[in-house]
GUPA-71747 format. One record per atom (N, C-alpha, C, O): residue in one letter; x negated, y negated, z. Coordinates in steps of 0.02 Angstrom, whole numbers, padded with zeros to 5 digits, always signed. Atoms other than C-alpha are relative to their C-alpha. Layout:
<recs>
AXYZ
...
</recs>
This chain:
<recs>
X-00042+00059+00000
X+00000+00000+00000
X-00044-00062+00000
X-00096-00058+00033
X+00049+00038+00011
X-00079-00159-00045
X+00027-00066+00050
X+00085-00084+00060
X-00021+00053-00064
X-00098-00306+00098
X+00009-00054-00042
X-00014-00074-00096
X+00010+00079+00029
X-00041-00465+00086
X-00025-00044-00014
X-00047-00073+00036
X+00042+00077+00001
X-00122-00619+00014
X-00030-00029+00047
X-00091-00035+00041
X+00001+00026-00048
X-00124-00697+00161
X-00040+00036+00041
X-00075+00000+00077
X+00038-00041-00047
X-00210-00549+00258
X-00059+00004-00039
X-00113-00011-00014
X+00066+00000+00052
X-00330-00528+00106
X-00058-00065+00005
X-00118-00060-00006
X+00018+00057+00002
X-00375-00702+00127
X-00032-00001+00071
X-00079-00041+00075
X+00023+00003-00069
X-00416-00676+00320
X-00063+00037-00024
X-00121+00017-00024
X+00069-00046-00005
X-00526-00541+00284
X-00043-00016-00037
X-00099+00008-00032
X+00078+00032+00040
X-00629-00638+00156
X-00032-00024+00051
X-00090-00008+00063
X+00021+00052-00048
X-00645-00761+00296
X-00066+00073+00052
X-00127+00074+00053
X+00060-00042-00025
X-00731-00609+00398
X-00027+00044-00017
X-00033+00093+00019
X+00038-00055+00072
X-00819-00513+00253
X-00066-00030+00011
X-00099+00021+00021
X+00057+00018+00011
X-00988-00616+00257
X-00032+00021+00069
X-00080-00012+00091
X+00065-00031-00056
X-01064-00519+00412
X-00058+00026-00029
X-00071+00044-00086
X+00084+00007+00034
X-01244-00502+00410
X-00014+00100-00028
X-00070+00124-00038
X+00015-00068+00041
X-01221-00302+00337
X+00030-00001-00037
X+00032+00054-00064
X-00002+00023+00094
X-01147-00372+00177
X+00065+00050-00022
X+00115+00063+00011
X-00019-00065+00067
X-01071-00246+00057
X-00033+00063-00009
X-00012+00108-00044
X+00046-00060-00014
X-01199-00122+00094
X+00024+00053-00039
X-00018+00096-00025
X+00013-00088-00010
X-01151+00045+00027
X+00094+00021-00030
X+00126+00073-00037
X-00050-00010+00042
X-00986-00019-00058
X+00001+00013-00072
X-00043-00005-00111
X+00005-00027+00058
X-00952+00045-00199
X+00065-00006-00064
X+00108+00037-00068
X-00064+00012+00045
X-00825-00022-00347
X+00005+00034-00048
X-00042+00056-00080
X-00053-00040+00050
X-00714+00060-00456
X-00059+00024-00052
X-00112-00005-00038
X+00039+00038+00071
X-00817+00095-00641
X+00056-00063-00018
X+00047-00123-00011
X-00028+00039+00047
X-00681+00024-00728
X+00018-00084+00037
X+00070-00115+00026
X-00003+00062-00026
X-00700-00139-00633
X-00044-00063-00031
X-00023-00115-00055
X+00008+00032+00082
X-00806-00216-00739
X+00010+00009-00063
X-00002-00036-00103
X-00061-00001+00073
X-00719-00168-00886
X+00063-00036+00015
X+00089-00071-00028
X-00067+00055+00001
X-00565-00253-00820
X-00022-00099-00002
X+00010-00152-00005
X+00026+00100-00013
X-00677-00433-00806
X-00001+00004-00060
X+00032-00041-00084
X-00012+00019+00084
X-00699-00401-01005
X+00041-00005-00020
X+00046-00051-00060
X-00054-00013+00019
X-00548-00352-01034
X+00053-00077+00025
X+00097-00097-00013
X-00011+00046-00036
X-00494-00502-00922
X-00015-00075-00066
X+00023-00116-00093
X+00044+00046+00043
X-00606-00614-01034
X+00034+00015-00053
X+00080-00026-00057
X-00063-00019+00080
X-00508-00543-01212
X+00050-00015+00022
X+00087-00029-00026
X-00077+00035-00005
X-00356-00600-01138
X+00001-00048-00008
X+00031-00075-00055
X-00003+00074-00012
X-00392-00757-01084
X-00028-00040-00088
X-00014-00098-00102
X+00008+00048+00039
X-00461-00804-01252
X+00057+00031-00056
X+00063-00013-00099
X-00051-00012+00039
X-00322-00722-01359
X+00063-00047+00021
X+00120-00040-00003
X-00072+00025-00048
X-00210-00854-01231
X-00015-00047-00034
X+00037-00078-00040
X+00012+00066+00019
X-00295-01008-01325
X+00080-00003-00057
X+00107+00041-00091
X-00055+00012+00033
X-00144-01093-01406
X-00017-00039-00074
X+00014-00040-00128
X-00017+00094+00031
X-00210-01259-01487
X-00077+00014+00007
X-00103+00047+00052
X+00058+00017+00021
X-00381-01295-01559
X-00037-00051+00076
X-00018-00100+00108
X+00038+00044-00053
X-00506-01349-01426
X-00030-00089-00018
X-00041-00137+00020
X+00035+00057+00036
X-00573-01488-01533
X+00039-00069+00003
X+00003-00118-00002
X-00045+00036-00015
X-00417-01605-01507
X-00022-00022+00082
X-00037-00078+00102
X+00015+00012-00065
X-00450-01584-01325
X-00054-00026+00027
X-00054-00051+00083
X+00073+00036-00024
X-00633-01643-01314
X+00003-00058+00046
X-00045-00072+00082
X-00004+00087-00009
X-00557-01832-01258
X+00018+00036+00067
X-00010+00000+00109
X-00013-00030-00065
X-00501-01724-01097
X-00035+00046+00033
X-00016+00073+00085
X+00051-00029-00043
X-00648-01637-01056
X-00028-00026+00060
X-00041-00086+00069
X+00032+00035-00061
X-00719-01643-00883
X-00030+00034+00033
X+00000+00086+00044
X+00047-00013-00032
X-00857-01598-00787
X+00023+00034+00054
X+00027-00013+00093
X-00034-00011-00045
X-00780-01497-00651
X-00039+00029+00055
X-00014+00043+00109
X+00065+00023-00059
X-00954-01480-00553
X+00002+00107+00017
X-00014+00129+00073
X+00011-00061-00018
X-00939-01256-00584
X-00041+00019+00031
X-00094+00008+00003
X+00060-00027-00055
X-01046-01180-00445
X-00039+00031-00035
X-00066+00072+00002
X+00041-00039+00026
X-01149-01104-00566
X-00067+00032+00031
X-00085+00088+00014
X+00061-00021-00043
X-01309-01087-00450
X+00021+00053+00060
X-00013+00096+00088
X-00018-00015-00058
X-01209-01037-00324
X+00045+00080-00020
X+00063+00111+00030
X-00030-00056+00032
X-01123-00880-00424
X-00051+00042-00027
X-00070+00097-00007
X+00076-00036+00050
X-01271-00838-00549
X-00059+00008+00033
X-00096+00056+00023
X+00060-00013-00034
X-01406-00875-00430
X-00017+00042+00052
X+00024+00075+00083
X+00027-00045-00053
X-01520-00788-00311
X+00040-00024+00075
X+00023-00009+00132
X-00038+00044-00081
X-01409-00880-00167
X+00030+00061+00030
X+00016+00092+00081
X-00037-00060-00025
X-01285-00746-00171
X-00040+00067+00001
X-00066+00097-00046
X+00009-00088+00004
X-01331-00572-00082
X+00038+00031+00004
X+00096+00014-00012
X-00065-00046+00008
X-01244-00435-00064
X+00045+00007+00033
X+00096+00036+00015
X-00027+00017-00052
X-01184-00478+00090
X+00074-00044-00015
X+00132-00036+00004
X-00066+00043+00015
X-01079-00617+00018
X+00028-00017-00065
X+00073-00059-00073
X-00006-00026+00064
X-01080-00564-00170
X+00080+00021+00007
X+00108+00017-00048
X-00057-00052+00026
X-00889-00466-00126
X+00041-00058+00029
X+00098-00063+00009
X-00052+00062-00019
X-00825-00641-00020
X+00006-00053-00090
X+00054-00081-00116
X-00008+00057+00055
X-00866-00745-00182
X+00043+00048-00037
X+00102+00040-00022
X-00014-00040+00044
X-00816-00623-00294
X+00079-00012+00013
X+00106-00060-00015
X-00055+00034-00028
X-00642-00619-00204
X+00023-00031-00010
X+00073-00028-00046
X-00017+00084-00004
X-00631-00794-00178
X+00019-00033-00057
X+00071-00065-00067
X-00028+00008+00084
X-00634-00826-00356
X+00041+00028-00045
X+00058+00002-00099
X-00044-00010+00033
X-00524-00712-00405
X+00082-00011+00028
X+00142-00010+00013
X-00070+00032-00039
X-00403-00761-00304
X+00014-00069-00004
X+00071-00083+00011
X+00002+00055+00022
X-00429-00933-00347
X+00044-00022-00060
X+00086-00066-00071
X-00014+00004+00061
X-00404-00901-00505
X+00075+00017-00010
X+00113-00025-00035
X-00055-00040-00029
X-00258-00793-00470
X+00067-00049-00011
X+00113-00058-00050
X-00055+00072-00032
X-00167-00942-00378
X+00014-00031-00057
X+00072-00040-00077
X-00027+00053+00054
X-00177-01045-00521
X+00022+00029-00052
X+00027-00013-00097
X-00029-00020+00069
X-00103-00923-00664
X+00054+00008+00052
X+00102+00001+00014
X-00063+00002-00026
X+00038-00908-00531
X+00043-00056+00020
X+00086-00056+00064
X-00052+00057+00006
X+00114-01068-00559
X+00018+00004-00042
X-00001+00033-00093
X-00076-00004+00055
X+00265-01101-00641
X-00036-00025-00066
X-00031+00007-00118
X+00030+00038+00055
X+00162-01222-00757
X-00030+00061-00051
X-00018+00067-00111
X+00043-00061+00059
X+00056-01064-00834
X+00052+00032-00031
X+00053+00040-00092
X-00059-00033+00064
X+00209-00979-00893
X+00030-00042-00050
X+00047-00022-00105
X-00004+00047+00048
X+00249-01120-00973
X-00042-00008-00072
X-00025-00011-00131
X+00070+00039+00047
X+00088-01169-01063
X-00025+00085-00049
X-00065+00074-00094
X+00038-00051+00013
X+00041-00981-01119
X+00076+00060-00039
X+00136+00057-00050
X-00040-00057+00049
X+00115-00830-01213
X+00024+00064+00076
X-00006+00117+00081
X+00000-00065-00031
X+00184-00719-01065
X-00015+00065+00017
X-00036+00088+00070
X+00028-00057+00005
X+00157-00569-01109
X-00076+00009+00021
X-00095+00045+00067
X+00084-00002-00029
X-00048-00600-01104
X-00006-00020+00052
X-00057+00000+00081
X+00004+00041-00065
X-00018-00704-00950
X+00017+00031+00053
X-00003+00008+00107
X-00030-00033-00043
X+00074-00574-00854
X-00077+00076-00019
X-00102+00114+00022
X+00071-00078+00009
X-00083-00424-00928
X-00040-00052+00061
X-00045-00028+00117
X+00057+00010-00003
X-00212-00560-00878
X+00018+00011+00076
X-00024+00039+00111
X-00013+00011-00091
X-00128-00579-00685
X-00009+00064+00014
X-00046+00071+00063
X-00004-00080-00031
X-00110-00373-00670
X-00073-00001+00001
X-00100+00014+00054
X+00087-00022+00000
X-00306-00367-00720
X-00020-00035+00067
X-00045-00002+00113
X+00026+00053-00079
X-00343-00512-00570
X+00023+00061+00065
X-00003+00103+00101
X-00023-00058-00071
X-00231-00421-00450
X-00040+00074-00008
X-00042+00099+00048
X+00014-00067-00017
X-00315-00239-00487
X-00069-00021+00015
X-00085+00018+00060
X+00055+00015-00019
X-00482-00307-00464
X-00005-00041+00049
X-00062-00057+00067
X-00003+00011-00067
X-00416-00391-00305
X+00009+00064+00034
X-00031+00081+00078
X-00007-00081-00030
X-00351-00211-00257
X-00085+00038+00010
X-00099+00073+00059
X+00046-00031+00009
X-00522-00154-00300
X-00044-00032+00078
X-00059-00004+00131
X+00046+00004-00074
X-00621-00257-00173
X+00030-00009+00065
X+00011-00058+00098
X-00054+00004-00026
X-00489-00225-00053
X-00050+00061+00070
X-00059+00054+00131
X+00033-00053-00041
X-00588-00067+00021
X-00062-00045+00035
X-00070-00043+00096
X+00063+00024-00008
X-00751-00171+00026
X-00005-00045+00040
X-00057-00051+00072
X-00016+00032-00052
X-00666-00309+00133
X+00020+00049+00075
X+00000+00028+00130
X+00007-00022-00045
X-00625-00191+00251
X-00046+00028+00010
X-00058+00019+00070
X+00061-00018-00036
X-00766-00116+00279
X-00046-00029+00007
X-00096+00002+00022
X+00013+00068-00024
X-00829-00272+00303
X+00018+00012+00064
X-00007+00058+00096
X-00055-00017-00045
X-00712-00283+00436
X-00018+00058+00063
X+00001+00048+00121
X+00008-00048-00044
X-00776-00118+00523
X+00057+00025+00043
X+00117+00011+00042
X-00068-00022-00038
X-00684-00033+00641
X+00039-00037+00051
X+00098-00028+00067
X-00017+00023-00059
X-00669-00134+00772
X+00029-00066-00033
X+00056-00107+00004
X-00044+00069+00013
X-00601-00280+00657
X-00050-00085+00055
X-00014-00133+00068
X+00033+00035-00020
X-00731-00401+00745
X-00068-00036-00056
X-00107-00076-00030
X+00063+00026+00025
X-00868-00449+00608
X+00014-00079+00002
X+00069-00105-00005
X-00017+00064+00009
X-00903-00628+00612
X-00047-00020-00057
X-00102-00005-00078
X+00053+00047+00075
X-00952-00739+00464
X-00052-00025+00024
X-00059-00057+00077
X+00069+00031+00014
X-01122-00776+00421
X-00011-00087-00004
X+00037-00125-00014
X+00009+00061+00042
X-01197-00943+00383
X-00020-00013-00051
X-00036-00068-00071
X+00022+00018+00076
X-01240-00894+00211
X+00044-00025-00037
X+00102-00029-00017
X-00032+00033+00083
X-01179-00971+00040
X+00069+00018-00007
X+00095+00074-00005
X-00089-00028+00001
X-00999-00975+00025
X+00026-00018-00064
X-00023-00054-00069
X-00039+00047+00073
X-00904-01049-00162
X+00027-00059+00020
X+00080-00064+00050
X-00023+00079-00011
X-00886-01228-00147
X+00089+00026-00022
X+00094+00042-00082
X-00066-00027+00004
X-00700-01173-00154
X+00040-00099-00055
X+00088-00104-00094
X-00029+00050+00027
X-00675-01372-00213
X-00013+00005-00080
X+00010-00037-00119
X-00002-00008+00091
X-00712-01325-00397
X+00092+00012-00028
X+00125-00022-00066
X-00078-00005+00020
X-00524-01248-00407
X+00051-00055+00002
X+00091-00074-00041
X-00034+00061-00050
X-00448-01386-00290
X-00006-00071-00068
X+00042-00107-00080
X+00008+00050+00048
X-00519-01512-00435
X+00051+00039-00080
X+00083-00004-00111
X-00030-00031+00043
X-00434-01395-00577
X+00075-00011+00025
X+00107-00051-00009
X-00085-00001-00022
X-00244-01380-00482
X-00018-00078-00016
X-00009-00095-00074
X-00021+00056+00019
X-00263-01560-00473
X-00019-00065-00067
X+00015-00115-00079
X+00013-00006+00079
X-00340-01603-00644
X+00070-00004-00031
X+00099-00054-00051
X-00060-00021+00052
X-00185-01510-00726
X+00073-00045+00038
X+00120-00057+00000
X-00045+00044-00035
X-00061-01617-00591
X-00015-00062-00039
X+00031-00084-00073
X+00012+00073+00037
X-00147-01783-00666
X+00021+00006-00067
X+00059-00039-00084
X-00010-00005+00063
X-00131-01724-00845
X+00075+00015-00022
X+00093+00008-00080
X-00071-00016-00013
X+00048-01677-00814
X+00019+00080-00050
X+00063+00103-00086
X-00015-00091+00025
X+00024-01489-00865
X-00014-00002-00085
X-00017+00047-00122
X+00018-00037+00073
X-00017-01538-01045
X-00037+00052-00035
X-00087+00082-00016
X+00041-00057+00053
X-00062-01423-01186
X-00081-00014-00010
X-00121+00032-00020
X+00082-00001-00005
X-00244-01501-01188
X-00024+00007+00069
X-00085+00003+00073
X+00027+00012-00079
X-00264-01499-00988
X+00024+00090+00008
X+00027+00116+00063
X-00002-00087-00015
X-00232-01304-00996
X-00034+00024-00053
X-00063+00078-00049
X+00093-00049+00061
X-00359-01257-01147
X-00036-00028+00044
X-00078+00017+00052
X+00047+00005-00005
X-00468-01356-01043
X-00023+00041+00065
X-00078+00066+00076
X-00038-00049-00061
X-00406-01265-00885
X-00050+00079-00017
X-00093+00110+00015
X+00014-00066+00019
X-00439-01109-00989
X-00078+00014-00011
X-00114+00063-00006
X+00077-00012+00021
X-00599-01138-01035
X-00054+00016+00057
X-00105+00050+00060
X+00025-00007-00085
X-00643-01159-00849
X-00007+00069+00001
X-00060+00099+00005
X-00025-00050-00052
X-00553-01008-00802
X-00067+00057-00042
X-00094+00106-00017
X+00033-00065+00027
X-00665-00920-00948
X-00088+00016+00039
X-00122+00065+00053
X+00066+00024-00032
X-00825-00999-00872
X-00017+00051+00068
X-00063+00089+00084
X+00003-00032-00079
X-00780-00937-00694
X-00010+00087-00016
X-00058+00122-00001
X+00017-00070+00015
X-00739-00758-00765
X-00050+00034-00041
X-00050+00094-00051
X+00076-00021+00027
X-00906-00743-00856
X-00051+00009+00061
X-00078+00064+00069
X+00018-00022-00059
X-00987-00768-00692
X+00005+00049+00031
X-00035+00090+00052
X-00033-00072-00059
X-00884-00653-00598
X-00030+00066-00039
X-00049+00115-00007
X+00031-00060+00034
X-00949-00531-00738
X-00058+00014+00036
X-00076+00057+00076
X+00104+00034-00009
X-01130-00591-00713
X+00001+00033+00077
X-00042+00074+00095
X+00028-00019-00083
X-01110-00558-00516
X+00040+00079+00020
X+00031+00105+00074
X-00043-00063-00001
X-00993-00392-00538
X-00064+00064-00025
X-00065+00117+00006
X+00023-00033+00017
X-01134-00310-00640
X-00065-00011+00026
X-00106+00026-00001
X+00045+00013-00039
X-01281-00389-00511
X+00021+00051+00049
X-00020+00097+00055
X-00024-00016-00041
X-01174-00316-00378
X-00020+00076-00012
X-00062+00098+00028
X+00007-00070+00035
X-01177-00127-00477
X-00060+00014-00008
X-00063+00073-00028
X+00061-00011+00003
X-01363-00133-00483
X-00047-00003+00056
X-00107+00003+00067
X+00043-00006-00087
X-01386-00146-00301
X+00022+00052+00014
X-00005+00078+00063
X-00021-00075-00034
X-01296+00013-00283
X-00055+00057-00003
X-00043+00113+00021
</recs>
């Protein structure tokens, strides 16, 4: 049975204890669902990016902080998470069904959610038995990268160029998540 959001979201909060991810072990087909993830999202483009250029914006992606040596393994399965749940949140507004072809929009959310299911084991055992680990002070996802995206697409008033540019983000972020999904698989 799969926990709630809300509980999922606790246990990120106490996932970064100092014995990491140690000895977790994800799905195979878990990075195959971030590609597969990635072919959706660009089969979702509606509208020529090239129109949209005048609404491009810098949205300050943690890139160092995803791709780099920052993240160990310890807190490799909180980011990981964090971002897809991020991401998550924001194809579950009303606005995305709007702006997008359903059908791909409802695949791309099942792929998010099964690869939330996936590190689902890995947070708990985080967690341990005793439900006591406490967070680290390592590297966490500037979590304000998304926070600037929800409200981005609020300023732009949900237009058709403020969601390609949206998208382009979201592809950015899930290239990463690749990048640190298949780092993650090579510590095993």
């Amino acid at each position: 049975m799969a926990l709630p959001l809300s509980l999922l979201t606790v246990l990120v909060v106490f996932s970064c204890g100092p014995s990491g991810a140690l000895g977790c072990v994800l799905p195979q087909n878990h990075i195959l669902l971030s590609k597969e993830n990635l072919v959706l999202l660009r089969q979702m483009q509606r509208i020529s990016t090239l129109p949209c250029l005048k609404d491009k914006k810098d949205f300050r992606f943690p890139r160092k902080m995803v791709n780099g040596s920052q993240v160990q393994e310890a807190q490799a399965i909180s980011v990981l998470h964090g971002m897809l749940q991020d991401i998550s949140d924001l194809l579950l507004t009303e606005h995305a069904s709007a702006a997008w072809n359903t059908t791909l929009l409802n695949q791309l959310r099942m792929g998010l959610y099964q690869q939330l299911e996936d590190l689902e084991p890995c947070l708990l055992q985080e967690m341990g038995e005793g439900g006591t680990a406490l967070p680290s002070q390592g590297p966490t996802l500037d979590v304000r990268y998304f926070e600037y995206l929800f409200r981005y697409l609020e300023k732009k008033q949900y237009s058709d160029c403020a969601w390609e540019v949206v998208r382009v983000e979201i592809m950015r972020s899930l290239s990463s998540i690749r990048t640190l999904q298949e780092r993650l698989s090579n510590m095993d």
